[in-house]
N, C-alpha and C positions, 0 to 999 in steps of 0.2 A: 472206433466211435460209431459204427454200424448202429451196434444195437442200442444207440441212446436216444430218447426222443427227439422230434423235431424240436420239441421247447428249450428241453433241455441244453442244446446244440447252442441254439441262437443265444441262451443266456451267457453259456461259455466262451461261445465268440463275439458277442456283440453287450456284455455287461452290461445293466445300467446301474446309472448312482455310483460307480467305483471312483476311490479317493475319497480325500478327508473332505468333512465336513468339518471347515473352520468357527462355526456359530454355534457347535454341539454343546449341547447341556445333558448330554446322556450318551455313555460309552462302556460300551461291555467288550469283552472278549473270551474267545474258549477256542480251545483246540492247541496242538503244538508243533509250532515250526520244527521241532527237533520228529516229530511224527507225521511232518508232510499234510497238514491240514490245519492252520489258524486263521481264525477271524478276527476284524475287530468291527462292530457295530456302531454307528455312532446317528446319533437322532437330536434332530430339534423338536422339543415340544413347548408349544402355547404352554406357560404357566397358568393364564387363563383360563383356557377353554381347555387344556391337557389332549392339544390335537398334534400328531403327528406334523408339524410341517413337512420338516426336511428328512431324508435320511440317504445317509452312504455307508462304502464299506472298503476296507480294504480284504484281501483272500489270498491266501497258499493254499494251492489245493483245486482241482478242478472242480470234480462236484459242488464244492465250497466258495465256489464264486458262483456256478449259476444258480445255488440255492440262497446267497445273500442277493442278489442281482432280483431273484424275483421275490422276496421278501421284502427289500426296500418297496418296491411297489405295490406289496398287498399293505405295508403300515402307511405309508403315506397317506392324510387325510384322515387317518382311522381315531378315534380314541384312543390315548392309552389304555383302556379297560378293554376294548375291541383288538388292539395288538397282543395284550397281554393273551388273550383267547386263542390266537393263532394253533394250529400244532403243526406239527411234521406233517400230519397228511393234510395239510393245505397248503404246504409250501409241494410235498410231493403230486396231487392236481394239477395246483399250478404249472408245473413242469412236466406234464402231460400223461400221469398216473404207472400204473403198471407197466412193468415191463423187464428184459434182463438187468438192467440195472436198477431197479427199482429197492430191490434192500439197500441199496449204496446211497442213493438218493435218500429213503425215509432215515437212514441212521445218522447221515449233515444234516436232514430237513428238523430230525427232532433237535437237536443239538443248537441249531442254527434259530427256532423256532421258541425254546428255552431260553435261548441267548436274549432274544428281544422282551420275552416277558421276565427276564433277569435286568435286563439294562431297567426297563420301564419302571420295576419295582427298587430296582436300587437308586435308580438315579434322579425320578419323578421329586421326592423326597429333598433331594440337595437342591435339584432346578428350581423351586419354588422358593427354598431359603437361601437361593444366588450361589451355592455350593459350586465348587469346579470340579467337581466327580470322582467316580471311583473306578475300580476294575470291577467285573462281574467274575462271577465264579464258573469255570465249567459248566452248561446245564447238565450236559448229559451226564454227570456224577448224581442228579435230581432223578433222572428215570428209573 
């Protein structure tokens, strides 16, 4: 784990946001436990005001927890329309940019970064007309 960033580090050991959030009105998922790498994303939004309140995550997959770990905290507060904007190299910044793992990081960041502007676009929709959700599709089958 030498050559991973300091961010990245801390997000793998010290996660936030993991576990379910029980008040989600928006849940996606991508990746495959049979492949050693799934998500599941799950977000409160204001029907309102379409703000990010809440978000958790559950993860298999190391890269794939500190890339949901600092995603929940870039959507939090944000817009849906300002989440959906996210990509891979803002989760991969966040996590403290370049570096040898740096491919490994932007390939869960875009995936993981898709996931949220997948959840927001499927699920925005149901939230608002009280829907109890859907699955998201892969993003990275989108890039």
């Amino acid at each position: 784990m030498l050559d991973y960033t300091d961010q990245l580090r801390d997000h793998f050991f010290n996660p936030r946001n993991a576990g379910v959030l029980e008040a989600a009105n928006a849940v996606g998922e991508a990746g495959s436990l049979a492949e050693g790498n799934a998500i599941r994303l799950m977000l409160r939004i204001d029907a309102a005001t379409r703000i990010v309140e809440a978000a958790r995550f559950q993860a298999f997959g190391g890269p794939a927890i500190a890339a949901c770990s600092v995603l929940t905290e870039l959507v939090e507060g944000r817009s849906v329309e300002a989440a959906q904007r996210l990509t891979g190299a803002d989760i991969d910044a966040a996590l403290g940019g370049a570096g040898r793992a740096a491919a490994l990081r932007r390939s869960w960041a875009a995936g993981v970064a898709g996931g949220a502007g997948a959840v927001s676009r499927r699920r925005s929709a149901g939230a608002e007309a009280g829907g109890a959700g859907s699955r998201g599709e892969d993003p990275r089958a989108e890039a």
